[in-house]
PLY file of the C-alpha trace (Angstrom):
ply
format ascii 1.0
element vertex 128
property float x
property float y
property float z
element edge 127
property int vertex1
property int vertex2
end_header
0.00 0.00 0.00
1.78 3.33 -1.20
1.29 6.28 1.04
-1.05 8.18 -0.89
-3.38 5.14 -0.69
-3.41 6.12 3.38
-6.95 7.77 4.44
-7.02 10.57 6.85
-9.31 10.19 9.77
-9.90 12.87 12.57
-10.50 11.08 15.78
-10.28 14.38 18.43
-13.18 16.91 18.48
-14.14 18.97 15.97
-12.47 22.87 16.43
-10.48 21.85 19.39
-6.75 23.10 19.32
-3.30 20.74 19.42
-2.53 20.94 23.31
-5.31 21.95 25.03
-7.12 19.63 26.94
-11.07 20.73 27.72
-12.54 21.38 31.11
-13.78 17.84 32.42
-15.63 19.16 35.74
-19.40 18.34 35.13
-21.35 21.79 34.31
-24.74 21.75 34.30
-27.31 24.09 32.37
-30.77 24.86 33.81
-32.86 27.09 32.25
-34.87 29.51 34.94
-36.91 31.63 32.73
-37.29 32.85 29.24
-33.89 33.62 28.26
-32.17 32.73 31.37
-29.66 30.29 31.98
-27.62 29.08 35.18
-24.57 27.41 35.11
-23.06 25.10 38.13
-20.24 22.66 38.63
-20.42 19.42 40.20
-17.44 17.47 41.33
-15.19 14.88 39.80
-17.57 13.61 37.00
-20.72 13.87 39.52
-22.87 16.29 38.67
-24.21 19.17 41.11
-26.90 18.26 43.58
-30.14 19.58 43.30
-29.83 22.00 46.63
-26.54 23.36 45.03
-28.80 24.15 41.82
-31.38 25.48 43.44
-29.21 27.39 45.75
-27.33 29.05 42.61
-31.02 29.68 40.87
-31.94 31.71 44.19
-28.52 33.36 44.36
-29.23 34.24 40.28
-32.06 35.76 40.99
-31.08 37.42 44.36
-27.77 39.18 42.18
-30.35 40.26 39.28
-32.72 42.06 41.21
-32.79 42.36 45.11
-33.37 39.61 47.96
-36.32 41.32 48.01
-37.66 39.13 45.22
-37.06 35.77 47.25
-39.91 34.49 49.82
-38.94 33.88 53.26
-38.37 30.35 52.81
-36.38 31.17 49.69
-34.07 33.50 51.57
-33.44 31.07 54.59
-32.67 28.21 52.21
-29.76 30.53 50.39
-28.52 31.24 53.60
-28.59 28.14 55.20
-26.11 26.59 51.91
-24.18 29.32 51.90
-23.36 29.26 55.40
-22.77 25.31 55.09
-20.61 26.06 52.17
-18.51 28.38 54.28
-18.14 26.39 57.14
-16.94 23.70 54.77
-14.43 26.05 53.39
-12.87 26.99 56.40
-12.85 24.07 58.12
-11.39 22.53 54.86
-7.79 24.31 56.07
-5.01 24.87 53.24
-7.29 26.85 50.47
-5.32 27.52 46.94
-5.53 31.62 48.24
-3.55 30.70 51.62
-1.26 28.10 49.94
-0.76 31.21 46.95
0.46 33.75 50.30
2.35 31.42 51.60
4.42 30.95 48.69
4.56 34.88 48.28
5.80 35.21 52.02
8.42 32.75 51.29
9.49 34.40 48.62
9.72 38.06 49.98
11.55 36.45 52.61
13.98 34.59 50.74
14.67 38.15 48.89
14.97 40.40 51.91
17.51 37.64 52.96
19.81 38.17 49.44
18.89 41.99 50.03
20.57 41.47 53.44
23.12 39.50 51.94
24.42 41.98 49.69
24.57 44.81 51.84
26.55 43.06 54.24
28.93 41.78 51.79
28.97 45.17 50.33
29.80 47.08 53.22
32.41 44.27 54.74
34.68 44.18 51.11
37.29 46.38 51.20
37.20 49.48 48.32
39.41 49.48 45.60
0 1
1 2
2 3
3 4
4 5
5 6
6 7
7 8
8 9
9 10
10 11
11 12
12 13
13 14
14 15
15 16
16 17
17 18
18 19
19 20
20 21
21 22
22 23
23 24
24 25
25 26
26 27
27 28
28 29
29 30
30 31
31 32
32 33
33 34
34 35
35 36
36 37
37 38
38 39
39 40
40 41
41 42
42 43
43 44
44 45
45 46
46 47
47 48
48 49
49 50
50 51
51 52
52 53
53 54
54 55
55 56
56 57
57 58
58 59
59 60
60 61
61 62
62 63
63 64
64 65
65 66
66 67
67 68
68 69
69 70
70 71
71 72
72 73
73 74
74 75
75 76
76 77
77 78
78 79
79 80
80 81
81 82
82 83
83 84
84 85
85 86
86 87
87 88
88 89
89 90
90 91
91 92
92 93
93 94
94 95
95 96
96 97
97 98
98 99
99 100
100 101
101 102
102 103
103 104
104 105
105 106
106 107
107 108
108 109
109 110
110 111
111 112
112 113
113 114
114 115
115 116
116 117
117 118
118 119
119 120
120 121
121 122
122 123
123 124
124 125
125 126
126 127
């Protein structure tokens, strides 16, 4: 069989680029009006539970017009899973934003320390 003999078969997806891989977290689309759309994340190929969808469908709504436009009931249930989702946060520990300062602290301190460094040697050599 002579090269030119060889078909050509595309086996990635259509329009994607060499190199870049696409976002596998689970998003799911719920539509909450005419027109509307919310978008959510799940975990690890699990898809968001339904309190976390309706949570971000109250939140939606809360950020387009007021909390004024939730019921009682509504209002409590945002709170409630966004207080859960907090406490989970912080009792969670080492978040990517702490782990990110750390790394900045040790780096400021690592180059006050050669800023040190090269003062002292600076002012301890002799001039010529």
């Amino acid at each position: 069989m002579e090269n030119s003999e060889i078909p050509i078969a595309h086996f990635g997806v259509k329009g994607m680029h060499w190199g870049v891989r696409r976002n596998r977290s689970s998003k799911i689309q719920v539509q909450t009006g005419p027109g509307g759309h919310l978008k959510t994340r799940g975990g690890h190929d699990r898809l968001p539970s339904s309190d976390a969808v309706r949570a971000a469908a109250l939140r939606q709504r809360a950020r387009k017009s007021t909390t004024k436009s939730l019921s009682n009931q509504e209002l409590r249930d945002l709170l409630q899973r966004m207080q859960l989702e907090k406490q989970y946060r912080d009792l969670q520990g080492d978040s990517a934003f702490k782990r990110g300062v750390r790394v900045v602290r040790e780096l400021l301190g690592a180059a006050k320390l050669g800023k040190e460094t090269y003062d002292f040697v600076k002012a301890n050599l002799p001039s010529k």
